[in-house]
VMD Tcl script that draws the C-alpha trace (Angstrom):
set ca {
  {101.74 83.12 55.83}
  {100.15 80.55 58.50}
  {99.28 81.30 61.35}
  {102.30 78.74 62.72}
  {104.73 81.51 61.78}
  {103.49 83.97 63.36}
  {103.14 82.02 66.47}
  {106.89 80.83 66.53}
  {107.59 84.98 65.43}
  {106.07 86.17 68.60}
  {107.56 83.96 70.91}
  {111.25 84.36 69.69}
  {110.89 88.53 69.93}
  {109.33 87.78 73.30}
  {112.37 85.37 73.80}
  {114.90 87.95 72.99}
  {113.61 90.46 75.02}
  {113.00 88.35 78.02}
  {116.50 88.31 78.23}
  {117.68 91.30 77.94}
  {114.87 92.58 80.33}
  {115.42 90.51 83.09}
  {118.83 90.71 82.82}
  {118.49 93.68 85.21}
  {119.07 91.93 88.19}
  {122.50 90.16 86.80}
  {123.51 93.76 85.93}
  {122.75 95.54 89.46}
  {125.06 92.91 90.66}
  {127.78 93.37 88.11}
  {127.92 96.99 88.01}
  {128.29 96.64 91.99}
  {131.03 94.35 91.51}
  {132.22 96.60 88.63}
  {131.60 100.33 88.80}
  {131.49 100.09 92.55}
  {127.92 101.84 92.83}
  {125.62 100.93 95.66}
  {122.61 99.37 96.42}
  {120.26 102.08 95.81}
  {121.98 103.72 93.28}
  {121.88 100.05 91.19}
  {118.46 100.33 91.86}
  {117.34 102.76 89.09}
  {118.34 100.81 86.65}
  {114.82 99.15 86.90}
  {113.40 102.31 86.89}
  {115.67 103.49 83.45}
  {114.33 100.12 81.92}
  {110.34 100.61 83.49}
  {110.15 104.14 82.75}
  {110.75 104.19 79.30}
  {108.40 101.29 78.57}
  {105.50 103.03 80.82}
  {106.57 106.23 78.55}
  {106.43 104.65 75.01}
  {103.55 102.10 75.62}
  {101.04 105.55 77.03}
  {102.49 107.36 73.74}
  {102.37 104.58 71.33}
  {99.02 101.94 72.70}
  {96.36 104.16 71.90}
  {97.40 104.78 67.89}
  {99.74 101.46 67.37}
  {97.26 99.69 65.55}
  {97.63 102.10 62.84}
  {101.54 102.29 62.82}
  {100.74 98.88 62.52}
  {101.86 95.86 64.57}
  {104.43 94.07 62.39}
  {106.53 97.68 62.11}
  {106.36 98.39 65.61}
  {108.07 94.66 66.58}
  {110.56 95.42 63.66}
  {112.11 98.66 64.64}
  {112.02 97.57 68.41}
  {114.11 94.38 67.15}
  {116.48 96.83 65.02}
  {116.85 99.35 67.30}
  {117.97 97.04 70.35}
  {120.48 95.22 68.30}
  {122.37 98.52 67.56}
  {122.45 99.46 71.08}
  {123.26 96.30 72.42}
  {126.57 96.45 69.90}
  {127.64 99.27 72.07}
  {127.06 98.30 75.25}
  {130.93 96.39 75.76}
  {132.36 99.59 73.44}
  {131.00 102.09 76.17}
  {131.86 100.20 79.77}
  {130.04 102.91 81.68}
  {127.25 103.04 84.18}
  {125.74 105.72 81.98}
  {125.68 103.27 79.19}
  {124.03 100.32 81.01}
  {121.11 102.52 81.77}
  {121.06 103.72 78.22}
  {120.93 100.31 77.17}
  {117.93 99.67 79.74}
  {116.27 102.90 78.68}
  {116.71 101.26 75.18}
  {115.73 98.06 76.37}
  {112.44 99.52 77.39}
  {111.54 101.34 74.40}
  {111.90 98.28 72.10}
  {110.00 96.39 74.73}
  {107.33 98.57 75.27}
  {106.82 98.09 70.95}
  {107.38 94.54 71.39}
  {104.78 93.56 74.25}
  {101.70 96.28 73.30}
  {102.17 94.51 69.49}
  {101.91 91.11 70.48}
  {99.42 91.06 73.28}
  {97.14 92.77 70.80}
  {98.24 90.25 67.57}
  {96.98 87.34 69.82}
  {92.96 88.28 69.73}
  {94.23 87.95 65.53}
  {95.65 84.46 65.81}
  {92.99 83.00 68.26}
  {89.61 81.94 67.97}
  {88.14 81.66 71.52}
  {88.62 82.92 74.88}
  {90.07 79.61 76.20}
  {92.57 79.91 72.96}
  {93.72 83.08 73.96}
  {94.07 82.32 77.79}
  {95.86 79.19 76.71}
  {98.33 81.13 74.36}
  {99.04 83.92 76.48}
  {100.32 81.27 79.66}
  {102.30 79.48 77.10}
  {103.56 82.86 75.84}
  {104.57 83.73 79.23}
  {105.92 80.73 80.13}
  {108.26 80.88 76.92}
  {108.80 84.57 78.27}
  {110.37 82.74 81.46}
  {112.38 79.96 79.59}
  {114.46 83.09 78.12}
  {114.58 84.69 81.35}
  {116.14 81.18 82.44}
  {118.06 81.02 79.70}
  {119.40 84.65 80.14}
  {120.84 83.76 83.72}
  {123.28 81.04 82.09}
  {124.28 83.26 79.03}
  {125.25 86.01 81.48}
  {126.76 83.91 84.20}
  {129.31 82.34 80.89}
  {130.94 85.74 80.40}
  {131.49 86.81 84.55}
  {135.06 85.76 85.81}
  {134.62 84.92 89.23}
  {138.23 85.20 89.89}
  {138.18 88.47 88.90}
  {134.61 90.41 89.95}
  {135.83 93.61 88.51}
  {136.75 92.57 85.09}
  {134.64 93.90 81.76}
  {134.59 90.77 80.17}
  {131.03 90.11 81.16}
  {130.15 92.43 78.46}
  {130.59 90.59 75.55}
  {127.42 88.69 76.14}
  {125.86 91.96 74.12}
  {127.45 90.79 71.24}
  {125.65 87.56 71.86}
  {122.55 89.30 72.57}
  {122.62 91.58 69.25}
  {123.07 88.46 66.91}
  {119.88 87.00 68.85}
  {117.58 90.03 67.74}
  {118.67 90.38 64.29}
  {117.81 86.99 64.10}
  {114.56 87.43 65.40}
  {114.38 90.77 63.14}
  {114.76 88.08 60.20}
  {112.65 85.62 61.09}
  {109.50 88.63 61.52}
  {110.54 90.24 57.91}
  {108.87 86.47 56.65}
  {106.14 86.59 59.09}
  {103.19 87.86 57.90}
  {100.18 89.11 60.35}
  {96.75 89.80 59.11}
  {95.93 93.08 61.04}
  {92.54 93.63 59.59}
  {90.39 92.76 62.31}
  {92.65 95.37 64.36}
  {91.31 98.18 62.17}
  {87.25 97.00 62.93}
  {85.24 99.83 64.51}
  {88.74 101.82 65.37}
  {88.16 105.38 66.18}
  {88.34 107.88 63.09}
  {91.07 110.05 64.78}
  {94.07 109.96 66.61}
  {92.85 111.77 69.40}
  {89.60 109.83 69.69}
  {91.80 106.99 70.09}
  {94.12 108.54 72.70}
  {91.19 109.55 74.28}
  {89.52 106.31 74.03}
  {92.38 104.62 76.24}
  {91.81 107.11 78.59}
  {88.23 106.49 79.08}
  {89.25 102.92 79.51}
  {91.33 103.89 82.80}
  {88.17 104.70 84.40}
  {86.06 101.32 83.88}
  {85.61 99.37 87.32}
  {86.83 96.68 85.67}
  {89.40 98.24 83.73}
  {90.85 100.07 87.08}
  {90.35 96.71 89.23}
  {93.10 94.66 86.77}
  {95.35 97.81 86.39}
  {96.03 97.68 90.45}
  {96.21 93.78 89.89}
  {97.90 93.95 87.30}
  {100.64 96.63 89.41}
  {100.76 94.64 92.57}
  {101.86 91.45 90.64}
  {104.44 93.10 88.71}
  {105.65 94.93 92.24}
  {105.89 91.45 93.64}
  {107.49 89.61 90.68}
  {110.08 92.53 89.63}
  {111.54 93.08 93.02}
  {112.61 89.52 93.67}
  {113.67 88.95 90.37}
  {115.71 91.64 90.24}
  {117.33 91.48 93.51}
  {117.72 87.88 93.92}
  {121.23 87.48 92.21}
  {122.14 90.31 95.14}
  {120.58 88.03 97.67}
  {122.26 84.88 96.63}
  {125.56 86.69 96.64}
  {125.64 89.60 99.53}
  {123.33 87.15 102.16}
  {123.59 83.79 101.28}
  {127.58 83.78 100.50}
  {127.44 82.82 96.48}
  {130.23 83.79 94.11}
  {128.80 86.25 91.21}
  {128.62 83.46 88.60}
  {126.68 81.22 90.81}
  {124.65 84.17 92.57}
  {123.50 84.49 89.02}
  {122.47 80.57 87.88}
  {120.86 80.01 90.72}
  {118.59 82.76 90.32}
  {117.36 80.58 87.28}
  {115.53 78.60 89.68}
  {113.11 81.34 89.88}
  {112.88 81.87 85.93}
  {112.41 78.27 85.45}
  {109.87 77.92 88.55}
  {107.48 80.48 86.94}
  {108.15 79.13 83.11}
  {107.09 75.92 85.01}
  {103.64 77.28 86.80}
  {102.64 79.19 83.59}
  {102.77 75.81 81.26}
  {101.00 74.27 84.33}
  {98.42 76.66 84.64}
  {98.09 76.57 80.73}
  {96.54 73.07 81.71}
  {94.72 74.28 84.97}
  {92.58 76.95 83.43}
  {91.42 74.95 81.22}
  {89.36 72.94 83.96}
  {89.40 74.80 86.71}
  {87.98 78.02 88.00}
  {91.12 81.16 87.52}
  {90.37 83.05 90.97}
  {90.75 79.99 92.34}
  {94.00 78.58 90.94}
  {95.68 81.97 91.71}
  {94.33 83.02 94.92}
  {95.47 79.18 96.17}
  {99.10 79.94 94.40}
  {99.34 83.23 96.62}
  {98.22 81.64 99.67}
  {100.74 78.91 99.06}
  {103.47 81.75 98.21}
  {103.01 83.62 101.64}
  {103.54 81.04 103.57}
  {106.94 80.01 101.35}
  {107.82 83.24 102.33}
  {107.66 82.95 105.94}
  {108.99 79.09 105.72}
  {112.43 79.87 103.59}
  {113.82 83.30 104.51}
  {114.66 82.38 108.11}
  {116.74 79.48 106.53}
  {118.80 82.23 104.87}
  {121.54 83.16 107.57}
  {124.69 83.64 105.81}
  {127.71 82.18 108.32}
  {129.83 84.60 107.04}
  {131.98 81.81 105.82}
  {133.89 81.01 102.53}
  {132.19 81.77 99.07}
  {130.05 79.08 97.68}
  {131.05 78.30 94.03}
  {129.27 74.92 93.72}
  {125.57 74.05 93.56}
  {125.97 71.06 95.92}
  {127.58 73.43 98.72}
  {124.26 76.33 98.35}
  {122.63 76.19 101.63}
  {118.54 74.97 100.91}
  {117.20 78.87 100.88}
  {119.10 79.41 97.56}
  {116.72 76.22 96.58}
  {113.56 77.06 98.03}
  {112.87 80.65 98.08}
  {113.19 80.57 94.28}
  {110.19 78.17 94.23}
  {107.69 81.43 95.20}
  {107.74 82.13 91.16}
  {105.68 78.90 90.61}
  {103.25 79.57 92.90}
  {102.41 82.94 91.92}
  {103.46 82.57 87.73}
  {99.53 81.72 86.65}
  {98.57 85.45 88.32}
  {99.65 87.82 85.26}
  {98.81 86.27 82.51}
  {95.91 84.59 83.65}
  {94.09 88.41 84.44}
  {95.61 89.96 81.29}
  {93.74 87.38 79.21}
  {90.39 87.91 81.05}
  {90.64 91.81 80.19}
  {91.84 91.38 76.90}
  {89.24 88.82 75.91}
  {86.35 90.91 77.78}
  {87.37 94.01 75.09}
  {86.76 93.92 71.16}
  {90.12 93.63 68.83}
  {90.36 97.09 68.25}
  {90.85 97.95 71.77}
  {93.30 95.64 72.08}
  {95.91 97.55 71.73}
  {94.87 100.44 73.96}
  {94.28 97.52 76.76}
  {97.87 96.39 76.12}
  {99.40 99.82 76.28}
  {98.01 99.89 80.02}
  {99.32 96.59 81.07}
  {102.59 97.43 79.91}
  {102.61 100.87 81.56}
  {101.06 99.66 84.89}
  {103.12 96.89 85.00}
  {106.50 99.40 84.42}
  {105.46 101.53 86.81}
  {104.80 98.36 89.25}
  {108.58 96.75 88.69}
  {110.00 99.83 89.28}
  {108.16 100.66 92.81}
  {109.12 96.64 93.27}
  {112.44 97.38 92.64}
  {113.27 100.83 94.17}
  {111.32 99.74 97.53}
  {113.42 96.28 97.75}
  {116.95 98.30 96.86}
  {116.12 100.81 99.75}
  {115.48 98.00 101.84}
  {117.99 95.84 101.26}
  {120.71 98.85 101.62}
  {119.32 99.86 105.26}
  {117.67 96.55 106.66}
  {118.92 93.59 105.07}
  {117.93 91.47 102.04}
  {115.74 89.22 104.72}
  {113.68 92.33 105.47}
  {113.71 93.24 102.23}
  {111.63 90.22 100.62}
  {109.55 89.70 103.66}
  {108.07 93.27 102.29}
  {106.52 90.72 99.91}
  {103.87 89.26 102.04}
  {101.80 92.94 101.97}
  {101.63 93.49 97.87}
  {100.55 89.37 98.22}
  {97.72 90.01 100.85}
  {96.78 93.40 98.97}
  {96.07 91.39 95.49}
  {94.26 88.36 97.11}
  {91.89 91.40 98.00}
  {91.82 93.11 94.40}
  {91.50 89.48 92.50}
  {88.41 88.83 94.19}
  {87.26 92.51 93.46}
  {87.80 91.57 89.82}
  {86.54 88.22 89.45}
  {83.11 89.71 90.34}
  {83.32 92.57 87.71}
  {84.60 90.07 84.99}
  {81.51 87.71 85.62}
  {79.35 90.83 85.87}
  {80.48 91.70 82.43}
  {80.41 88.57 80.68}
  {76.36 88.63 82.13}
  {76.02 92.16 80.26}
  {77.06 91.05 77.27}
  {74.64 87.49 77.51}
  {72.09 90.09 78.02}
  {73.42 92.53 74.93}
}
mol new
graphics top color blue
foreach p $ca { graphics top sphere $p radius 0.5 }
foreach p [lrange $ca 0 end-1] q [lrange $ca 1 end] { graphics top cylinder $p $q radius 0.2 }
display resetview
């Protein structure tokens, strides 16, 4: 098959699992609102959905080349759409972090197998940087998209009601579809299988040693500080909207899409913006630019204690702005994941991908956990003014790892 396929293949499985991931913040509010569990204990339900992909993607990187791409996206696309069809038969808390748990394992499948299938479906570095932003910023259309689909099913009249699980049903029929559409999409893995280690444990091993690379280690705390950043407002923004700023659930929930659609936005922009311009300096101007967003919106975020806002036109102008913080920091992750992957040879691909996936885990659930704990015992204010220290702490380590990159790209001149 073309290569055109397998383009629109990878960006629906993304798609369907950009929902469903990012759907964790809707669900920390709902189960609130349902189950009546608190803060903190809603708060591990990032770290049942980032555990399990941290888990699978150290198991599975280092040897996934030879299960083979294609498979791995299938069963991750199978898998989910059984467990999603029991989500609304099982209304439990137990359940919703089985389906994150779930949700982790077919994402962890889903996101080692396509980072590595794009070194197979490019042809240069700037092809690959520009597919991976565009990637990404498809990744946050069906985050964006997931707010609305979620917010259709929650009766604000009724915060306690089940209904709001149905949307699995919705959910399922989405990733068989996408199941479909891969069993016609065929990908070329042969290049994968180029100067791949004879054994299993030379590959495990092999990932490993990668760990330990300057440059390797610089974009694995980049890599964890963005995530950090990124996961723990997204997650605990719908919470924000509705326990600070005064929103019903429904519209606690859409107006979280501002953030979605604010990063799908600065990842299609900086798809443009690499292109031309230096990437250490595009991103460390978007964090600059995000810090001081920070300090400009939250103190417009008193809550009056008033009546519940159920229209757009009556949010006060922090449920606007604050949002805006995921365009100004969007170009940061996949911008750094395509300078590592493009800095390795196709075979390591894979490997690479298994460590952002696991590093980033690990970062959205320290993101999460921190900002939960926070938000319980000082206030959802304090909480995402802990933001401004993981954004002055990967200012430092971007800089660190612009100079390795170009130290490595004058190595291999030389070699």
């Amino acid at each position: 098959m073309s290569r055109w396929l397998v383009k629109i293949s990878l960006f629906l499985n993304y798609f369907v699992f950009a929902i469903l991931l990012n759907s964790v913040g809707t669900v920390i509010l709902q189960v609130q609102n349902t189950y009546g569990v608190s803060e903190s204990s809603a708060s591990v339900l990032e770290a049942f959905k980032d555990l399990p992909i941290a888990i699978t993607s150290f198991l599975v990187a280092s040897f996934i080349v030879r299960i083979g791409y294609r498979r791995a996206m299938l069963f991750a696309l199978g898998f989910i759409t059984l467990v999603a069809l029991m989500m609304p038969q099982l209304p439990t808390f137990w359940m919703a972090k089985a389906m994150f748990a779930a949700t982790g394992v077919g994402f962890a499948l889903v996101k080692v197998s396509v980072f590595a299938t794009l070194g197979l479906v490019t042809d240069s570095r700037k092809d690959h940087a520009s597919l991976m932003n565009f990637l990404e910023s498809f990744f946050m259309v069906g985050v964006l998209s997931g707010y609305f689909i979620f917010s259709a099913f929650v009766d604000d009249s009724d915060p306690s009601s089940l209904g709001w699980l149905n949307v699995y049903y919705v959910l399922a029929a989405m990733s068989l579809a996408a199941f479909i559409l891969l069993l016609f999409a065929k990908i070329d893995e042969r290049a994968a299988h180029v100067g791949e280690p004879e054994s299993l444990a030379d590959e495990f091993i092999g990932m490993l040693k990668l760990c330990i690379r300057p440059l390797v280690l610089v974009f694995i705390i980049s890599a964890f500080l963005y995530v950090l950043i990124e996961q723990s407002i997204m997650s605990w923004l719908p919470t924000f909207n509705s326990r600070i700023l005064n929103l019903a659930p429904s519209l606690s929930i859409q107006m979280a899409s501002i953030l979605a659609a604010s990063t799908a936005l600065g990842r299609f922009s900086a798809g443009f913006l690499l292109k031309h311009f230096d990437w250490l300096r595009v991103l460390v101007v978007g964090l600059v630019s995000a810090a001081i967003l920070v300090l400009v919106a939250l103190p417009l975020a008193g809550s009056d204690g008033g009546p519940v806002i159920t229209t757009w036109a009556a949010a006060p102008i922090a449920a606007f702005v604050f949002p805006l913080i995921g365009f100004l920091i969007a170009p940061v992750y996949p911008a750094i994941n395509s300078v590592i992957l493009s800095a390795l040879p196709a075979h390591q691909h894979g490997a690479m991908a298994g460590l952002i996936v696991v590093f980033s885990a690990l970062g959205g659930t320290t993101g999460s956990i921190i900002t939960g704990t926070l938000f319980e015992h000082f206030g959802g204010s304090t909480a995402f003014y802990f933001s401004l220290v993981p954004i002055t702490l990967i200012v430092i380590a971007l800089v660190i790892f612009k100079r390795l990159s170009d130290e490595h790209l004058e190595n291999e001149k030389v070699t």
